[in-house]
C-alpha positions, -999 to +999 in steps of 0.1 A: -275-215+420-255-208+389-216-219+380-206-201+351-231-218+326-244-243+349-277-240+367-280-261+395-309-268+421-320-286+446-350-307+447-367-316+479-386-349+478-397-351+515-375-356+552-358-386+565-356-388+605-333-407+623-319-414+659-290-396+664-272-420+690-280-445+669-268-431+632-238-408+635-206-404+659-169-403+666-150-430+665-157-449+700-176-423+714-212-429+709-227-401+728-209-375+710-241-360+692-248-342+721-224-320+718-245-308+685-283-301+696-282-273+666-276-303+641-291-334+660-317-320+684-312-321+726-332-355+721-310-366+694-342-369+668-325-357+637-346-348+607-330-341+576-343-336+540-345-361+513-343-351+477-317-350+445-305-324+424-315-305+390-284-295+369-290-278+331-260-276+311-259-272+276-286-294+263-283-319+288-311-319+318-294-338+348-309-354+378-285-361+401-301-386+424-336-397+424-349-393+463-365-414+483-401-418+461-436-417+469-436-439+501-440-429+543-426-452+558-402-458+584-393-425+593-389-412+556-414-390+539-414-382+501-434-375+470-423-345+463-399-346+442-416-348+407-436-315+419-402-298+425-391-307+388-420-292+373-416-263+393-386-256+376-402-259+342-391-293+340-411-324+332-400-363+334-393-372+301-372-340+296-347-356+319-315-368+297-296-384+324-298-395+360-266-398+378-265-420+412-239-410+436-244-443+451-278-468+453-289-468+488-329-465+488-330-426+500-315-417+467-328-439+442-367-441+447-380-420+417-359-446+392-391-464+388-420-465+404-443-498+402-416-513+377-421-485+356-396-463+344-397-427+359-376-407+331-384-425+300-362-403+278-329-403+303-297-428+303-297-437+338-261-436+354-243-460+384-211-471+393-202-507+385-192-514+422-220-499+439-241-523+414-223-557+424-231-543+459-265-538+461-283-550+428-260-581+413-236-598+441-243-620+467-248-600+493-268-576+467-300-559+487-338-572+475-350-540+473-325-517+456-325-548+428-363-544+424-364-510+419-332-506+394-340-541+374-367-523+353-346-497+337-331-527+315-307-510+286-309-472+303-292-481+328-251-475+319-224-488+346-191-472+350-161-474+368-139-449+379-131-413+372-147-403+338-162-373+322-200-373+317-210-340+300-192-306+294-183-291+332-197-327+347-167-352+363-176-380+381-152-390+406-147-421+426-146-417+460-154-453+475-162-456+513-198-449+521-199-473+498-184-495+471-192-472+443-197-438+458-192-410+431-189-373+440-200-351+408-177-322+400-196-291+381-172-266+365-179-239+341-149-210+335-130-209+371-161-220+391-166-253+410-193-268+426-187-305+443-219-325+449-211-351+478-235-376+481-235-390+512-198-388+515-209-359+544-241-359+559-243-336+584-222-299+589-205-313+622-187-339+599-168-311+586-160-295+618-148-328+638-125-349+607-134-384+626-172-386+628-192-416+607-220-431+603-235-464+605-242-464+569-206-460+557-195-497+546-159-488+550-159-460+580-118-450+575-119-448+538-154-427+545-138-402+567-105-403+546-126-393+516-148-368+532-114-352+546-097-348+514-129-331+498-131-310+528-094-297+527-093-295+492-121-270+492-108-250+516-076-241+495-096-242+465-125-220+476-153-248+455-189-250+467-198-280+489-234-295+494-242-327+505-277-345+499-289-343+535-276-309+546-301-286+561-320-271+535-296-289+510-275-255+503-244-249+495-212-234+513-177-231+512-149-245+540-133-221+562-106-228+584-095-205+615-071-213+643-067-249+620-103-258+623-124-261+590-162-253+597-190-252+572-202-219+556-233-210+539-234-191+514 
């Protein structure tokens, strides 16, 4: 995929499976998955890929997110993300920055591996609140602080909106969680918004009151995902979304006042 001067692409690191009528569904109705076998399966076993994404710009090299890492466990498969980097002519230490949309363990597991540093040449990027979250407050998660801990001074917090390259914004957009960041790529009069988790499946587009169980805050969630969602559709901006089938992109159409997901 190309914006203007921007090259962007995805990199698969493996598959994540869940239960859907345990994960994802409207607000007090449980059961509405099964309105969706095409996304969630007539069982409800949803499998969905895992992975980051590869944006060259300039002479920056960005990750943006760092997959799950080498590990099977749990229902979540990776190790392939490295091999995807170097497919694209890319090795580790080439990488310049890694961005986080937010530090859950399906998006940071290639920041170190053993307690070593992955991309030894790249400033490693997170938002302050998503930080005092998971790595530094009281409530902070074990395993996120283990793996981020080793990057020592690469690792730069920030907090809020703020611009991190030419044609890359970062832009707050709390809910999922404390610190979730949506990054904006723009070159010329092209846009391409990568969400995160603020989205992770097509339906949420569709249906404006689906969440999941992994959103800390479910009405901020679905009031962010909303206003990305409708401002896409005036705007005409690429959408893609870390666990999207395939992890491609698309635009928001809306017919008869109903938005729905397009690939492109």
């Amino acid at each position: 995929m190309r914006i203007g001067d921007i090259d962007i692409e995805p990199l698969f690191d493996g598959t994540g499976q869940e239960d859907a009528s345990e994960i994802i569904s409207r607000f007090g109705i449980p059961d509405a998955w099964r309105c969706h076998p095409e996304s969630f399966g007539s069982d409800g076993h949803w499998e969905f890929p895992v992975g980051g994404f590869l944006v060259r710009t300039g002479d920056r090299v960005v990750l943006v997110d760092a997959g799950v890492g080498p590990v099977d466990a749990y229902g979540y498969r990776g190790g392939d993300l490295l091999v995807q980097l170097r497919s694209h002519g890319v090795a580790p230490a080439d990488v310049t920055d890694v961005l986080f949309t937010h530090l859950h363990f399906d998006h940071i597991g290639w920041a170190t591996v053993e307690d070593r540093v992955t991309f030894v040449n790249a400033t490693y990027r997170a938002h302050a609140a998503d930080w005092e979250h998971f790595v530094a407050g009281a409530h902070a998660v074990g395993a996120a602080a283990q793996k981020l801990t080793p990057l020592g001074k690469q690792l730069e917090l920030f907090d809020g909106d703020h611009v991190v390259a030419p044609g890359i914004d970062a832009r707050w957009a709390a809910g999922h969680t404390p610190g979730t960041t949506v990054f904006v790529l723009s070159s010329g009069s092209e846009r391409a918004v990568l969400l995160g988790d603020v989205v992770h499946s097509t339906v949420q587009f569709g249906e404006p009151d689906w969440t999941v169980v992994w959103d800390v805050d479910p009405q901020a969630a679905s009031a962010v995902r909303n206003r990305f969602a409708d401002d896409a559709a005036v705007t005409g901006d690429l959408l893609v979304a870390a666990h999207l089938p395939e992890m491609r992109f698309g635009r928001i159409v809306v017919t008869d006042g109903a938005r729905r997901f397009v690939v492109i």
